[in-house]
N, C-alpha and C positions, 0 to 999 in steps of 0.2 A: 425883418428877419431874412428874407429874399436875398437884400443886396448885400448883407452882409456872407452868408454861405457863396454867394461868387466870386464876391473878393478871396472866400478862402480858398475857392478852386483855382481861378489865376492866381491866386499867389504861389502856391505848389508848382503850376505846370510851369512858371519863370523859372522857379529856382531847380528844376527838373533838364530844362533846356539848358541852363547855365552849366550844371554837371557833366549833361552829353557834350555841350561845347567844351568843358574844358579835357573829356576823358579820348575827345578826336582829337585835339591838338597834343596830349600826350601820345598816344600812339604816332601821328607825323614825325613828331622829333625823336621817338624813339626809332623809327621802323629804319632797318638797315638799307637804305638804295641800290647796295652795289652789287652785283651778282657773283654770290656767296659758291660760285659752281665753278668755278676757274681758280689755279692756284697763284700767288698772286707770286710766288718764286719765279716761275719761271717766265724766262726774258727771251722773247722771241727773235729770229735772226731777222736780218735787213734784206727787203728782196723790193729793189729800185724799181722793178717793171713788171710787178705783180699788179693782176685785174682786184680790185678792191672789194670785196663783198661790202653789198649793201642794206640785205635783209637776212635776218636768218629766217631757217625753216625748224619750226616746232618738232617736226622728229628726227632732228638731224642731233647725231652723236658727236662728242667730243673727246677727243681722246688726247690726253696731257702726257709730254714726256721729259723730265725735268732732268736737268745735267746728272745724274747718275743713273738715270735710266729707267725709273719707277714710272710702270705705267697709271693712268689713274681714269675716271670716268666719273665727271659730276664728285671729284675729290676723294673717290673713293679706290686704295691701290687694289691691282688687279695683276693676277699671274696672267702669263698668256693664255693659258685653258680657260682662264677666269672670262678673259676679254672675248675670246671666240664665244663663246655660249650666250654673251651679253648680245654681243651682234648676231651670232644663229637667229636667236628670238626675232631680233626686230627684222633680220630678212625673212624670215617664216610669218611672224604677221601683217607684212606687207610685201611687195615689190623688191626687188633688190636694187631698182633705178628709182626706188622713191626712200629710199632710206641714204639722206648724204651723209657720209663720216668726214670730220675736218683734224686731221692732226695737230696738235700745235706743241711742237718741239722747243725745249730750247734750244738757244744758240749755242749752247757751248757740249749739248749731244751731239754725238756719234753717229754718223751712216747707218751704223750694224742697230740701234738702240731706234732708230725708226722704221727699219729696214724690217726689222723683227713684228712692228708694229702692223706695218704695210703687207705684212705675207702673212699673220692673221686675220687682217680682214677679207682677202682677197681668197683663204682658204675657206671663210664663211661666205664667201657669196657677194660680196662687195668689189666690184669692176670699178668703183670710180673714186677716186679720194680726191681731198684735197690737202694741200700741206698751208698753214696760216702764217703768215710772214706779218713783219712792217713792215711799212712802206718807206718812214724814212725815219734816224733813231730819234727816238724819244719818244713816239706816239705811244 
């Protein structure tokens, strides 16, 4: 009577494990890898003797400006008053040399559609930008 109620407890926790292996490998092939925070429109300009970032920093903001000039943050559009107050925050709850904003324009914007971008953050408290280029096309 023993060996047989064990066999029916290992037979369950097999076919228990077989489930969870199969319901991790459906989540693997489904799960999206790409970073869903970048719009994938915009095509960034070519800058041959740009320093290469090599790590991001967790609270560093992005700020998308796609050939007509919509600004966006984590995909999401934003008027300028909109953008100023996104960045107030984060200079208020930190540092304003620990918060890095990184622009990433496309190539086929405008001076004035960055420029705009550049003198909102710099009106919230932001001294240091950077602008994201490639390095060479097609990357």
């Amino acid at each position: 009577m023993r060996k047989k109620q064990e066999e029916m407890q290992s037979g369950g926790l097999i076919s228990m494990i077989d489930v969870i292996f199969q319901i991790i490998i459906f989540f693997v092939c489904t799960a999206n890898m790409q970073d869903n925070s970048r719009d994938a429109q915009v095509k960034l300009a070519v800058a041959l003797h740009g320093k290469a970032e090599t790590e991001k920093n967790p609270l560093q903001i992005e700020i998308e400006i796609n050939s007509r000039g919509l600004l966006t943050v984590g995909r999401s559009p934003l008027t300028d008053s909109e953008l100023y107050a996104v960045i107030k925050k984060a200079v208020n709850e930190s540092r304003p040399q620990q918060v890095p904003v990184v622009i990433r324009a496309d190539g086929r914007a405008t001076h004035t559609m960055v420029r705009r971008a550049m003198d909102t953050c710099t009106s919230a408290g932001i001294m240091q930008l950077k602008i994201a280029a490639l390095k060479e096309k097609g990357q």
